[in-house]
C-alpha positions in Angstrom: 20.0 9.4 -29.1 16.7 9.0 -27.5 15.1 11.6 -25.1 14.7 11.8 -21.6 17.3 9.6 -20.4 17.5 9.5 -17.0 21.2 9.9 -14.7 22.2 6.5 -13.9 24.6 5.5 -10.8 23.5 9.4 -9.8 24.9 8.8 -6.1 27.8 6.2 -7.8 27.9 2.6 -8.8 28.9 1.1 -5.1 25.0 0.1 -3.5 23.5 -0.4 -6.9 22.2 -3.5 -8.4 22.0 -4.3 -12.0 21.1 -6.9 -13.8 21.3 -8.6 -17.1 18.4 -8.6 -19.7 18.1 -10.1 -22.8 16.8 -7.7 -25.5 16.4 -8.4 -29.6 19.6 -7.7 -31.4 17.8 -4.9 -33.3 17.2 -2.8 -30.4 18.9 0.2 -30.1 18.8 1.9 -26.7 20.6 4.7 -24.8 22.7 5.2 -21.3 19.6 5.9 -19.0 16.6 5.2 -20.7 14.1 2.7 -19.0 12.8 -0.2 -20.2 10.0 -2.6 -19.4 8.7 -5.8 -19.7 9.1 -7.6 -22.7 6.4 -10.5 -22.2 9.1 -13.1 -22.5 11.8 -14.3 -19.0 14.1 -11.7 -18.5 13.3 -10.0 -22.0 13.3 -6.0 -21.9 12.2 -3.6 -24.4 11.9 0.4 -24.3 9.6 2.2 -22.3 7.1 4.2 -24.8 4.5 6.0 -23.7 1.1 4.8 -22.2 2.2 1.6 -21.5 1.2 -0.8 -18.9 4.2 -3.2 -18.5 6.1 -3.8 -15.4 9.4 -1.3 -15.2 12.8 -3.4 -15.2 15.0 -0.4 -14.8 17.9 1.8 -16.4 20.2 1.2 -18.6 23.4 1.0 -18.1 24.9 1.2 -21.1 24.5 2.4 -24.6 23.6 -0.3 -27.5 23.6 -0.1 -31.0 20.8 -1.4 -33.2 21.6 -5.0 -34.7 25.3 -4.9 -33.2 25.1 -8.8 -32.3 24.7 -8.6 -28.2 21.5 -9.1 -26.7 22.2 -8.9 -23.5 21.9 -4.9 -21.2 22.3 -3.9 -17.8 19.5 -2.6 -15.9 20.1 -0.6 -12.9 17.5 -1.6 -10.3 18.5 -0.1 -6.6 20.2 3.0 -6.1 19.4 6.6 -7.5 19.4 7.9 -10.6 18.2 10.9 -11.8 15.0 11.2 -13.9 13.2 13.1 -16.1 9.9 14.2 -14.5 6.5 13.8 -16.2 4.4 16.3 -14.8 5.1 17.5 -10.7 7.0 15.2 -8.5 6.8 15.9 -4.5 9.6 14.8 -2.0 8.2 11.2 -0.8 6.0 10.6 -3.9 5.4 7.0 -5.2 7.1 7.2 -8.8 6.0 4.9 -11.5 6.8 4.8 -15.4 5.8 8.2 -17.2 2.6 7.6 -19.0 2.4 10.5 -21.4 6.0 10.5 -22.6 8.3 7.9 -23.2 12.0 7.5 -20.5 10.3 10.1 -17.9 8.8 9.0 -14.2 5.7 10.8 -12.8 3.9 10.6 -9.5 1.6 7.9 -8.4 -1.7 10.0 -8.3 -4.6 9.1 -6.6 -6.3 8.2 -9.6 -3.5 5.4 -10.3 -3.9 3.5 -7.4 -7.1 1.7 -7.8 -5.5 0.7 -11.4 -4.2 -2.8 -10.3 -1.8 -2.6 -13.5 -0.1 0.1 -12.3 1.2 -1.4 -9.6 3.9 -3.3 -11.6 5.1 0.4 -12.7 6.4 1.3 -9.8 10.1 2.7 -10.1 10.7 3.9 -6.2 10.3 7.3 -4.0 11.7 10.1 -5.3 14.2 12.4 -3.0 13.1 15.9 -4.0 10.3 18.3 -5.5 10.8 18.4 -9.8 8.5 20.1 -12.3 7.2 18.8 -15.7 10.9 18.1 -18.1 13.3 18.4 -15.2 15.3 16.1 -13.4 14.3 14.8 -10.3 16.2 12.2 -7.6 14.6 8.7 -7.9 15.5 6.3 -4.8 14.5 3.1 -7.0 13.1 -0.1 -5.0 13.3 -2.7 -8.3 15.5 -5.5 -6.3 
């Protein structure tokens, strides 16, 4: 089990999107954690902290390491709740947490002129969260 896996389908599966992404047959991920861009079409690998690669979503299921499918759902619309990285306000900009890997964090000021960050972004989130609790992510990934 990783950490920090986020709630998925937190308001239920019915106005959700997910979608399929390829992943390497050794990966190994958990319900809820988030993964990113793998540098490859459709490829996905787990988010880890620090990095700059453009957020995919959540998972949707669990997978075990070299278990023969290479294929995960992502949920990409809908809410789920996250694990905050650092203090979250109601209406913030959230992007990928960049201090610890599978948590969210604001979009601060000093972010914004960071043209790579823009590919982080995950949604809005719904409510006020400190640093390691769960806060209401409305994500906008299509």
């Amino acid at each position: 089990r990783m950490a920090n896996e986020a709630r998925v389908f937190a308001e239920g599966p019915d106005n959700c999107l997910v979608r399929s992404f390829t992943v390497a047959d050794g990966t190994a991920a958990t319900l809820g954690a988030l993964f990113v861009d793998g540098g490859a079409d459709r490829t996905a690998v787990a988010h880890t902290a620090a990095v700059k690669k453009a957020v995919l979503g959540f998972a949707t299921m669990s997978k075990e390491a070299s278990d023969a499918r290479t294929q995960i759902g992502l949920q990409r619309t809908g809410v789920v709740d996250a694990i905050a990285d650092g203090y979250i306000e109601t209406g913030d900009v959230v992007i990928a947490g960049q201090t610890t890997a599978n948590r969210v964090q604001a979009l601060s000021s000093g972010y914004i002129s960071v043209y790579s960050f823009s590919f982080q972004v995950l949604g809005r989130a719904l409510e006020h969260a400190t640093d390691g609790n769960r806060v209401k992510i409305a994500l906008a990934l299509g």
